[in-house]
C-alpha positions in Angstrom: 12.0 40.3 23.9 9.2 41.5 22.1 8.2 38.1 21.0 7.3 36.8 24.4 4.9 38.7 24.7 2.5 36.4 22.2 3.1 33.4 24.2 0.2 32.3 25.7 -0.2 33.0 29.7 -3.1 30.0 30.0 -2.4 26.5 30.4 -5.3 25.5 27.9 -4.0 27.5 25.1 -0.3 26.7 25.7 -1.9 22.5 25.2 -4.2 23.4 22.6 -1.1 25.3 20.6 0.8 22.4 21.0 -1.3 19.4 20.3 -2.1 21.7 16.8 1.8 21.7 16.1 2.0 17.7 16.9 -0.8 17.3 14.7 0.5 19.1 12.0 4.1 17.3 12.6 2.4 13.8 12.7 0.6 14.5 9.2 3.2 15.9 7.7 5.4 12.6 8.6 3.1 10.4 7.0 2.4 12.3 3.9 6.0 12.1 3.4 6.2 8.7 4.4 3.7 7.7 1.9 5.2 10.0 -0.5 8.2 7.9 -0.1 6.8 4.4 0.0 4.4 5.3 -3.2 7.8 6.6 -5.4 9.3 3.3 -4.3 6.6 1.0 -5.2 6.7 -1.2 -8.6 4.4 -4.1 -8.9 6.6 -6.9 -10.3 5.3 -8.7 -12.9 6.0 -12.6 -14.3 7.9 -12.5 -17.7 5.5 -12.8 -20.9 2.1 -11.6 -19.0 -0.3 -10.1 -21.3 -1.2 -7.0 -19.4 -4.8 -5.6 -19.8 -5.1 -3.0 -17.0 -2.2 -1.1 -15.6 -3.1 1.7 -12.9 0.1 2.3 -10.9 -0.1 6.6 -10.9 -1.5 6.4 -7.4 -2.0 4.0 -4.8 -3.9 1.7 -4.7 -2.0 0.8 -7.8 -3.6 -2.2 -9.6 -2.3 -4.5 -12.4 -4.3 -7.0 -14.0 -2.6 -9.6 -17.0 -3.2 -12.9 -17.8 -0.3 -15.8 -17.8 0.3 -18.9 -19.0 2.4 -19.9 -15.5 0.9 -22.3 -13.4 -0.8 -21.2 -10.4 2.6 -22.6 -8.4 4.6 -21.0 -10.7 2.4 -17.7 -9.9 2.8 -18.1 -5.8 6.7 -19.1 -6.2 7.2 -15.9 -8.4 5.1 -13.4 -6.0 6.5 -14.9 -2.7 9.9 -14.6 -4.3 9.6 -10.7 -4.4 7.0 -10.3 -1.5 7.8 -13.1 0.8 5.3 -15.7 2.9 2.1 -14.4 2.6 0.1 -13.1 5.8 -3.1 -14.9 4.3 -4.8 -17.2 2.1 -7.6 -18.1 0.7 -9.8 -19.9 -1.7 -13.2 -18.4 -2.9 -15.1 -19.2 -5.7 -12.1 -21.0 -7.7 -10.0 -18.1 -7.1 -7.3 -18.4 -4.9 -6.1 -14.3 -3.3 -3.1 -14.3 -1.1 -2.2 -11.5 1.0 1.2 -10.0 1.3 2.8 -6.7 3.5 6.0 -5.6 2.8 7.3 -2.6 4.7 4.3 0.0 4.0 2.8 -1.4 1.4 -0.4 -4.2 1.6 -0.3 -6.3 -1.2 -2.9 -8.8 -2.3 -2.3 -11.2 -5.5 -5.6 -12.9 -6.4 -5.4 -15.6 -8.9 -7.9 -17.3 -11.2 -8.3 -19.7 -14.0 -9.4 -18.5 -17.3 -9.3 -21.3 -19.8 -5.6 -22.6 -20.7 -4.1 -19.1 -18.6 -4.5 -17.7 -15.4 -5.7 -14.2 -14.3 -3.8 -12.6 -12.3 -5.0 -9.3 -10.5 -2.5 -7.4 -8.1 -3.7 -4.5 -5.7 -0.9 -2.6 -4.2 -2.2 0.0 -1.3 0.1 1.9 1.4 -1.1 1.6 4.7 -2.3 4.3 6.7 -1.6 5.8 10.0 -5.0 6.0 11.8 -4.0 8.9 13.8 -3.5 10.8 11.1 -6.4 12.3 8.9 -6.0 12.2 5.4 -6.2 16.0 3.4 
C-alpha cells in the first residue's frame, strides 16, 4: 500500500485537497451544463422577418430583424415558444419583455420603426455564482 503513503497526515491539507477537487467538480458541471444548454439553444424567429444581425456562435446570442407583425402579434409569437414573461416594460417607445426558460435568460425588446417593428432578441445562459468562469 504504497499509495497511502501520499495521503496527507494534517487535517488542513486533507480540507484544502478536498475543497480543490469540489471546486474542480463544481466547474466542471457547469461548463458542461452550459455546454449543453448553449448546443440546445435556437432563437425562434416570426415567419418573413428581415434579419439584419444574426450572432448566435456564442452566448449571449443576439438576433436583430425587423417585422411587419404587430407588436401583439410579436408578444403572442414569443410567449408562444418562451412562455409568460418574468417582466415588462415600456421605455422610450420601446416595449422589452423578459423571458427564462430552463438556463437560458431571454429578453425580446420591441420597437416601432415606421410601417415595421424592430425586434431585438438577447439570448444569455445563466451562470452559477459559485463557479468562476475560465
Amino acid at each position: 500500500m504504497q499509495a497511502l503513503d501520499y495521503i496527507p497526515q494534517t487535517s488542513f491539507l486533507c480540507r484544502t485537497l478536498l475543497l480543490l477537487m469540489l471546486s474542480f467538480s463544481i466547474n466542471a458541471a457547469s461548463i458542461e451544463s452550459e455546454k449543453i444548454t448553449r448546443d440546445t439553444m435556437d432563437i425562434p424567429v416570426i415567419e418573413g422577418a428581415r434579419i439584419f444581425a444574426k450572432f448566435d456562435d456564442k452566448t449571449p446570442m443576439v438576433i436583430n430583424y425587423f417585422t411587419s407583425v404587430t407588436e401583439d402579434g410579436v408578444i403572442a409569437f414569443y410567449n408562444k415558444n418562451y412562455g409568460e414573461p418574468i417582466q415588462h416594460e415600456r421605455k422610450r417607445g420601446r416595449l422589452t419583455l423578459k423571458y427564462q426558460k430552463n438556463l437560458q435568460q431571454i429578453r425580446v425588446v420591441i420597437s416601432q420603426q415606421n410601417k415595421l417593428r424592430q425586434v431585438d432578441v438577447l439570448v444569455d445562459v445563466m451562470v452559477d455564482k459559485r463557479t468562476v468562469e475560465p
